[in-house]
C-alpha positions as CSV (number, residue, x, y, z in Angstrom):
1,X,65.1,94.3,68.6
2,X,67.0,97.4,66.8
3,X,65.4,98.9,63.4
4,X,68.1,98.9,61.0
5,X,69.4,102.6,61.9
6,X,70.0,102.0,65.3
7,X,72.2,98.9,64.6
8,X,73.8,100.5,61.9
9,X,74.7,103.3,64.8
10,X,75.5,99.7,67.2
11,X,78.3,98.5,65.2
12,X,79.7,102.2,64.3
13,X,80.1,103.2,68.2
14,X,82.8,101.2,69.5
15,X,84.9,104.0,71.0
16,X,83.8,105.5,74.5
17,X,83.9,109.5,75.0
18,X,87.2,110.6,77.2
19,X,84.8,112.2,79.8
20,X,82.8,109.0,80.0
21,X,85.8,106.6,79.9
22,X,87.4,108.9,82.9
23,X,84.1,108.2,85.0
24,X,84.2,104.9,84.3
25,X,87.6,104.0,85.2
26,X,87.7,106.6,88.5
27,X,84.7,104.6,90.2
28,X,86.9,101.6,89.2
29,X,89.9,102.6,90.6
30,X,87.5,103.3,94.0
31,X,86.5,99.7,94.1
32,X,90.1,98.3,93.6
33,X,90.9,100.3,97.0
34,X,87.9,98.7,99.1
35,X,88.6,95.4,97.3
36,X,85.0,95.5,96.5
37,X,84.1,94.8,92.8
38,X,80.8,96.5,92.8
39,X,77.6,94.0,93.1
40,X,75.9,91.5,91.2
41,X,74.1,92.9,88.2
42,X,71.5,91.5,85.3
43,X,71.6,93.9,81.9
44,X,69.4,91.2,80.0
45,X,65.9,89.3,81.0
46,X,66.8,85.8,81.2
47,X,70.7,86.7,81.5
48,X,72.8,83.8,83.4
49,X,73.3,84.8,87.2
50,X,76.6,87.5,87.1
51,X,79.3,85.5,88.4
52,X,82.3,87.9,88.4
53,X,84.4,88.0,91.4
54,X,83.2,90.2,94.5
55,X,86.7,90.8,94.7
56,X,90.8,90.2,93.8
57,X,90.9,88.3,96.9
58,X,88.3,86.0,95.5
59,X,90.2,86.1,92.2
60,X,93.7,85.0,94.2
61,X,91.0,82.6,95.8
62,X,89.5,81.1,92.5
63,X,93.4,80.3,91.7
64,X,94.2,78.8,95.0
65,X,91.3,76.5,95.0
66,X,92.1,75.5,91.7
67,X,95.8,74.1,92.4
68,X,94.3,72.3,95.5
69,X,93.6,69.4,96.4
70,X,93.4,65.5,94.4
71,X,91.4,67.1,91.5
72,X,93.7,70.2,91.4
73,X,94.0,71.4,87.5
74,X,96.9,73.6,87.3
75,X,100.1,74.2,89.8
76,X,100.4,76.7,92.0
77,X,102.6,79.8,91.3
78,X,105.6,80.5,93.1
79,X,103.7,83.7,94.3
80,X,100.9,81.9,95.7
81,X,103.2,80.3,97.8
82,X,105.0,82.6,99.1
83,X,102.4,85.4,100.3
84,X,105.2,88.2,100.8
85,X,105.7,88.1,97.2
86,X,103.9,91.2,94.6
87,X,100.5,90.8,93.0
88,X,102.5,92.3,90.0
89,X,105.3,89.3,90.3
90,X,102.0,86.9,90.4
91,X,100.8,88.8,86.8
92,X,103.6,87.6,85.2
93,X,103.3,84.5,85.8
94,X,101.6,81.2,83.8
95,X,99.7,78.5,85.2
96,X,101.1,75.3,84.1
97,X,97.8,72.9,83.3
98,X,97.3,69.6,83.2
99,X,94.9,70.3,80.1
100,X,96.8,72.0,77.8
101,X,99.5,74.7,77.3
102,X,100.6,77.5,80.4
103,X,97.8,80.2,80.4
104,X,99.2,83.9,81.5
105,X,97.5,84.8,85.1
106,X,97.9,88.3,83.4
107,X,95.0,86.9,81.0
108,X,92.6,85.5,83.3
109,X,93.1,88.5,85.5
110,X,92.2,91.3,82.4
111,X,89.0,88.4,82.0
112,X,87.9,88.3,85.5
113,X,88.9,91.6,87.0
114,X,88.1,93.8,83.9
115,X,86.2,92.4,81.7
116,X,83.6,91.1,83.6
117,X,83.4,93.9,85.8
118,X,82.0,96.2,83.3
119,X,78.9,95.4,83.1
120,X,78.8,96.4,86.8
121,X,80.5,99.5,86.3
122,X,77.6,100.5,83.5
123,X,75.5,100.1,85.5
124,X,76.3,101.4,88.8
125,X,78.2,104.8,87.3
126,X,75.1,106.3,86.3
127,X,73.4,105.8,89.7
128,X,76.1,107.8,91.8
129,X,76.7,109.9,88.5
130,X,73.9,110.9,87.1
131,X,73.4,114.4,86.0
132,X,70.3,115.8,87.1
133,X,69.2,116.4,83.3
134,X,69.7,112.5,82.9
135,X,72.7,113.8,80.6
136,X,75.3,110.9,82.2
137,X,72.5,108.2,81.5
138,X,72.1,109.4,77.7
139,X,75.7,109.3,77.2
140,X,75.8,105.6,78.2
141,X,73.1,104.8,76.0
142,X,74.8,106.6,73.3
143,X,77.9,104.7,73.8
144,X,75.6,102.3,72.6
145,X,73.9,103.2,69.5
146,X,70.7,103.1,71.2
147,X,68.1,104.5,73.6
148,X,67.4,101.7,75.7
149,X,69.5,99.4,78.7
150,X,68.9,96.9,76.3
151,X,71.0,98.3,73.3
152,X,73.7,98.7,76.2
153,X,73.5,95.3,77.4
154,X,73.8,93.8,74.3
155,X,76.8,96.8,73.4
156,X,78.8,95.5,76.8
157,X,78.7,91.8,75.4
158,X,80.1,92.7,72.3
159,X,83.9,91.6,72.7
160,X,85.3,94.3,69.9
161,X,83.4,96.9,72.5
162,X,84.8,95.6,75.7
163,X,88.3,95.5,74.5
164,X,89.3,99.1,75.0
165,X,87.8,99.5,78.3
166,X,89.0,96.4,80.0
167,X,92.5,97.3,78.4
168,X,91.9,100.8,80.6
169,X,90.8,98.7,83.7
170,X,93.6,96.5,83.3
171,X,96.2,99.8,83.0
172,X,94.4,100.9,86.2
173,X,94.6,97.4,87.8
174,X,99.0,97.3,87.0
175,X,98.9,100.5,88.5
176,X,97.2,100.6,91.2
177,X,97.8,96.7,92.5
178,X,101.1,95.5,92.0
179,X,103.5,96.6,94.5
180,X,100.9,95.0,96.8
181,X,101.8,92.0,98.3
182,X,99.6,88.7,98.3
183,X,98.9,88.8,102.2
184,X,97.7,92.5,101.9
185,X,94.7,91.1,100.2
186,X,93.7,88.6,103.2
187,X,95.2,90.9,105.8
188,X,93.1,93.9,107.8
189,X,95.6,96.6,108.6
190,X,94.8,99.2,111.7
191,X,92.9,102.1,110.1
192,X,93.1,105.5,110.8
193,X,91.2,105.4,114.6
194,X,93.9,102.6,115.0
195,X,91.4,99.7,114.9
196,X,91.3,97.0,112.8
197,X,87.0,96.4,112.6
198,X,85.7,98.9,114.9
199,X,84.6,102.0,113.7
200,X,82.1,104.9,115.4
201,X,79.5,103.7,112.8
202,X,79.4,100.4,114.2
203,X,77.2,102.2,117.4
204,X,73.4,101.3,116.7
205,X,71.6,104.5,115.2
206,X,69.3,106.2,117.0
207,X,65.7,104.9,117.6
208,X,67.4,101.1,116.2
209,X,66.1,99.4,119.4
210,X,65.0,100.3,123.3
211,X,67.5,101.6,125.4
212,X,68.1,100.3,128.7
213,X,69.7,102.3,131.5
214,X,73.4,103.1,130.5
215,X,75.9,102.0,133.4
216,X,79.3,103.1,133.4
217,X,81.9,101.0,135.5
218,X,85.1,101.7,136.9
219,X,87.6,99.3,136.5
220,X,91.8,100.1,136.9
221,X,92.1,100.7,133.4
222,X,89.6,102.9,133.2
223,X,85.7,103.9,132.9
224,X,83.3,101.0,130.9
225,X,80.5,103.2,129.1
226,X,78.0,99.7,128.7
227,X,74.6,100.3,126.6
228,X,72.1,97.8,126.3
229,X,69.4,98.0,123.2
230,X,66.5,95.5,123.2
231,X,65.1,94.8,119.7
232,X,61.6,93.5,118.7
233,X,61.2,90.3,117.9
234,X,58.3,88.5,116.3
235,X,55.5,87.6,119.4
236,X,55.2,84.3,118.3
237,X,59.0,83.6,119.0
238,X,59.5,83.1,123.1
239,X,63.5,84.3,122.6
240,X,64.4,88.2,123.6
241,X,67.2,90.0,121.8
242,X,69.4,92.3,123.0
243,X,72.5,94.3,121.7
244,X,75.1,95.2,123.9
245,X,78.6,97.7,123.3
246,X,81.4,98.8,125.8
247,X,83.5,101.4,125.5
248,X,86.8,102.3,127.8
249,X,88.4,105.4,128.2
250,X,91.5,105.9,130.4
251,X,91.0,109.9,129.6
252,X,87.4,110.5,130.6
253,X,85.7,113.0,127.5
254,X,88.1,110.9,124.9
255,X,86.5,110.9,121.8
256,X,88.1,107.5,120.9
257,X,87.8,104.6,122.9
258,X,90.8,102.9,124.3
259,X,88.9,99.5,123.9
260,X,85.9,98.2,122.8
261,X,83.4,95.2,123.1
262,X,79.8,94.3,121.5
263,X,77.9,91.3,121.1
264,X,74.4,90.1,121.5
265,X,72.2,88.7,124.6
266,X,69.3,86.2,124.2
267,X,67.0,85.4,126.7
268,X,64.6,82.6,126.5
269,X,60.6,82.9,127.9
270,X,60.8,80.0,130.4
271,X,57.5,77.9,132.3
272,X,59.1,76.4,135.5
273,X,63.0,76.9,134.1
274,X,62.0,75.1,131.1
275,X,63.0,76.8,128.1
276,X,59.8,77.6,125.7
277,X,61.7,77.7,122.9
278,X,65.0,76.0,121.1
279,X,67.7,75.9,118.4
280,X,65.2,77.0,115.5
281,X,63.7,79.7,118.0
282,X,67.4,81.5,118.3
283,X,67.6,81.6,114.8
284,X,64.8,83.2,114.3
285,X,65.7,85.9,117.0
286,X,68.8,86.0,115.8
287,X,67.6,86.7,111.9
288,X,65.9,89.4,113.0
289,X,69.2,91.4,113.7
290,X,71.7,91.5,111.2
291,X,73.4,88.6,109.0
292,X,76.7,88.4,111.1
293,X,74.1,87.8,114.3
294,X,72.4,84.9,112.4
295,X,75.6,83.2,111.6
296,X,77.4,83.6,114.8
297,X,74.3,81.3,116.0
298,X,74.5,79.5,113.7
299,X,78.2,78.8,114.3
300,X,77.6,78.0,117.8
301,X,74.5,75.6,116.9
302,X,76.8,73.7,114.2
303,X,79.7,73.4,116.3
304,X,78.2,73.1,119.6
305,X,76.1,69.0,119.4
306,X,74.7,70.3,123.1
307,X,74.0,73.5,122.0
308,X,70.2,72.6,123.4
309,X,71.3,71.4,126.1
310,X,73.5,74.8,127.4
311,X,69.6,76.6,126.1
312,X,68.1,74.4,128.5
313,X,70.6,75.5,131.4
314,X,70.3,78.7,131.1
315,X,70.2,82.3,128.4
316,X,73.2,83.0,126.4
317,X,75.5,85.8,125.6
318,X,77.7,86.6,122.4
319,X,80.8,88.5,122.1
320,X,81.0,89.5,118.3
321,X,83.9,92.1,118.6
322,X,86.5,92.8,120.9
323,X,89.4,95.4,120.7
324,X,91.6,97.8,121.9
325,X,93.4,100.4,120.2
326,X,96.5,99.7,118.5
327,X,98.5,102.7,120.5
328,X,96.6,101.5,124.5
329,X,98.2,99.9,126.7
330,X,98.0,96.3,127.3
331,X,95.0,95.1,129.6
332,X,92.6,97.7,128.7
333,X,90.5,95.2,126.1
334,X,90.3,92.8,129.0
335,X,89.1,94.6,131.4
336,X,86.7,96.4,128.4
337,X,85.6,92.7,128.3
338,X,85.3,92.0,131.9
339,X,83.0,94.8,132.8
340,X,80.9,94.5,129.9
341,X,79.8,90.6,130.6
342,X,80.1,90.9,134.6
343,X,77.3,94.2,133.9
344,X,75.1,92.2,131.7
345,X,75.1,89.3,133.9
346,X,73.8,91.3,136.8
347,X,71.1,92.1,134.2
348,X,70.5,89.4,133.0
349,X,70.6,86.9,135.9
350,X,69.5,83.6,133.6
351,X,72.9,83.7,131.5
352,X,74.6,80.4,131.8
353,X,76.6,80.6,128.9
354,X,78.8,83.0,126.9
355,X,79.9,82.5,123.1
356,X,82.9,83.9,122.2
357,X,83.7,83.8,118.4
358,X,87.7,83.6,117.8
359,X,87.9,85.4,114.1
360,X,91.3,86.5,114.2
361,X,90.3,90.2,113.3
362,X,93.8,90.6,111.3
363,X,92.7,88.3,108.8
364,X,90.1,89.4,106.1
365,X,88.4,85.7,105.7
366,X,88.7,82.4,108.0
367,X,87.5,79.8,105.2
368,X,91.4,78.6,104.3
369,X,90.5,76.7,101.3
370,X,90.7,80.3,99.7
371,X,94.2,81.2,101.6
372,X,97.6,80.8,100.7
373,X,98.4,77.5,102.9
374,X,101.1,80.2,105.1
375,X,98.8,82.4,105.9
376,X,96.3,79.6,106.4
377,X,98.6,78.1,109.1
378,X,99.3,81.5,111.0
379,X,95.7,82.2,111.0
380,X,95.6,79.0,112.9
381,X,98.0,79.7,115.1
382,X,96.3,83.4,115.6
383,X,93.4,81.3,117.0
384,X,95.1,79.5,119.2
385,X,96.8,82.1,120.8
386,X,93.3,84.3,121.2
387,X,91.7,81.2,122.8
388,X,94.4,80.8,125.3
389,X,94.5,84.1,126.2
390,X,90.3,83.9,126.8
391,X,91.2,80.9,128.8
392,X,93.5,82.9,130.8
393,X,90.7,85.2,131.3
394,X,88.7,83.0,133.5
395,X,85.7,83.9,132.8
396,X,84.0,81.3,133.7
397,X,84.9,81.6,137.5
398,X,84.1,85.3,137.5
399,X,81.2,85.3,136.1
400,X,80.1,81.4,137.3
401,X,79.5,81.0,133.5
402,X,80.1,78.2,130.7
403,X,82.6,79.8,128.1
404,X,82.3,78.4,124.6
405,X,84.4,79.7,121.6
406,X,83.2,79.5,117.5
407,X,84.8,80.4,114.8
408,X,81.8,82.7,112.2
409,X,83.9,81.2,108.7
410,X,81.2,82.9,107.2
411,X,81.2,86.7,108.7
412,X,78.2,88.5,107.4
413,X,78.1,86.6,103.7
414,X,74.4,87.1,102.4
415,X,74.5,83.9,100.4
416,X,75.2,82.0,103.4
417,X,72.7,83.5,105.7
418,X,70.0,82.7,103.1
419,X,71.3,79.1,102.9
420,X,71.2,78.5,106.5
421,X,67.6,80.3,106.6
422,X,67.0,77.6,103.9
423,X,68.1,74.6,105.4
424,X,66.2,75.6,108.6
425,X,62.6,76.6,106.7
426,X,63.4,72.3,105.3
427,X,64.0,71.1,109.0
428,X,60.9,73.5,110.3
429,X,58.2,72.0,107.6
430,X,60.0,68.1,108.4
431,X,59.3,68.5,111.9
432,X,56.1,69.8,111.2
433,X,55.3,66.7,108.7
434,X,56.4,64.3,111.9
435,X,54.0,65.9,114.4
436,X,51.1,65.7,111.6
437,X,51.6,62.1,110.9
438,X,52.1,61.4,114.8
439,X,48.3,62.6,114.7
């Protein structure tokens, strides 16, 4: 609780310092450029779980959902429909409701992109901020009134003491976002290295698993740098991870790849060809790696019914990413692809199958009950198109594999990872509960 003073000093402060405000609304304007609204945050013990967008594309998202479907509440705007048109455009607008009068999308975007957002942004500003003095974290608090996070938590829910910041955010929000069009925000453009995902950060750091030899294979288009890293798994689980990149260069010592390809391997301890482990052993394996790994199985155990049955047959191989550079010639990713899986088959002799996850990579998300229904349909279409072109590939005869595609809806979504680890912690303890009352 504050003593009398320090509330008296509460209500008086309601205007933040220009050198503060200018902080504030700079680490702001960062996030609107990554399309990353900072993360979740609690100010208060007890407070409800911070549900403010990750996002404006989860924003565009909450808006799409919400005209969808039988128990749709409002009617989509013309902007939502037409993806080409301006986020600005889409400002101006109302949503016509079923419930009551039009409500301004320019309101409910101030709510959910600003004013929601700043308890993030005091909280996270004086983390990458701070003075060494503590000077940037005694500032916030005397925004406040008080000395304490509590006096500034109870400050930032104060609606007369939000208002001028989120009218700031909002300025920078206009500003910065509305010549963009609606597809920007579930488009990937090509990025400086002219790739879409890949990036040289995306190699493994040093000492992040065992390397095995390094090959490097000739091919037409050019020389395949392959690495292979084998990771640590828990004893107890009888499945082997590996992690595995390519890399072709048509100009050998290019510092930039031409194309590139990287998945992950599993092998499976076997006693007479039988398979010592199963579905709930890959998961585990997979957990052990990163979040995308985990649901890439996962993808493949959901939308694969015989997914034991190709574990039985044989080991299995994942290709996560695959791409070639937006100025290299045509065939270079295939034959990037080619060398990489024909190499780790000669390594791995046991691989039967290969898992090859279609996420059209110029598409931020692949869950279209957040997309506008165009882009929706020529994401579709992207998938088609990438699956007959693997097709064309043919694999399967060169490598005397099985080729099976997924689509990872997910990505690398923390929330889901934990609900899948969930759901397979229930189905672990049911199975044990049968075997115990088989005894």
């Amino acid at each position: 609780m504050l003593n009398a003073s320090c509330r008296a000093r509460h209500r008086a402060v309601t205007v933040i310092a220009p050198s503060l405000l200018r902080r504030l609304v700079a680490v702001y304007a960062r996030w609107l450029d990554d399309d990353e609204l900072g993360m979740p945050v609690q100010l208060l013990p007890g407070e409800l779980h911070d549900a403010t967008v990750a996002s404006v594309r989860e924003f565009l998202g909450e808006l799409i959902r919400a005209a969808s479907g039988c128990d749709a509440v409002v009617e989509l705007p013309a902007s939502l429909k037409h993806p080409d048109s301006t986020f600005g455009r889409l400002l101006s607008a109302s949503l016509v409701t079923k419930l009551g009068p039009p409500v301004p999308v320019e309101f409910l975007a101030r709510q959910r992109l600003c004013v929601e957002v700043i308890s993030r942004l005091l909280v996270v500003v004086p983390r990458i901020e701070d003075d060494r003095d503590n000077g940037m974290q005694a500032s916030m608090y005397a925004v406040s009134g008080g000395e304490h996070p509590e006096d500034l938590a109870r400050w930032v829910h104060e609606p007369a003491n939000q208002a001028g910041l989120a009218d700031a955010l909002y300025q920078v929000l206009k500003s910065k976002l509305s010549h963009r069009t609606i597809r920007s925000f579930f488009t990937v453009d090509v990025t400086s290295n002219g790739y879409r995902r890949w990036n040289p950060e995306m190699r493994a750091r040093e000492g992040a698993g065992k390397d095995l030899a390094r090959h490097i294979v000739s091919t037409n288009a050019g020389d395949v740098s392959i690495e292979v890293l084998r990771y640590a798994v828990d004893e107890e689980v009888p499945v082997r991870a590996y992690e595995w990149r390519a890399e072709l260069r048509e100009a050998t010592g290019s510092e930039t790849p031409d194309a590139i390809a990287c998945g992950m391997a599993y092998t499976f301890e076997r006693e007479g060809g039988v398979a010592l482990g199963g579905q709930g052993d890959l998961l585990t394996a997979s957990d052990c790696m990163a979040d995308v790994d985990l649901m890439q199985v996962n993808a493949f155990l959901e939308q694969h019914r015989d997914a034991q049955m190709l574990i039985e047959a044989g080991d299995l191989a994942f290709v996560w990413l695959w791409e070639r550079r937006a100025d290299s010639r045509p065939g270079v990713g295939a034959a990037c692809l080619r060398a990489a899986l024909a190499d780790l088959r000669r390594r791995m002799r046991r691989i039967r199958t290969v898992v090859i996850d279609l996420k059209p990579y110029q598409f931020a998300v692949c869950d279209g009950a957040g997309m506008p229904g165009t882009l929706h349909i020529e994401k579709l279409e992207a998938v088609d198109r990438l699956q007959a072109f693997f097709t064309g590939l043919r694999l399967d005869k060169l490598l005397r594999v099985q080729c099976r595609f997924i689509v990872n809806r997910e990505g690398d979504d923390p929330n889901a990872t934990l609900r899948v680890l969930g759901y397979a912690g229930l189905a672990h303890l049911a199975a044990r509960g049968l075997d115990d009352g088989a005894e």
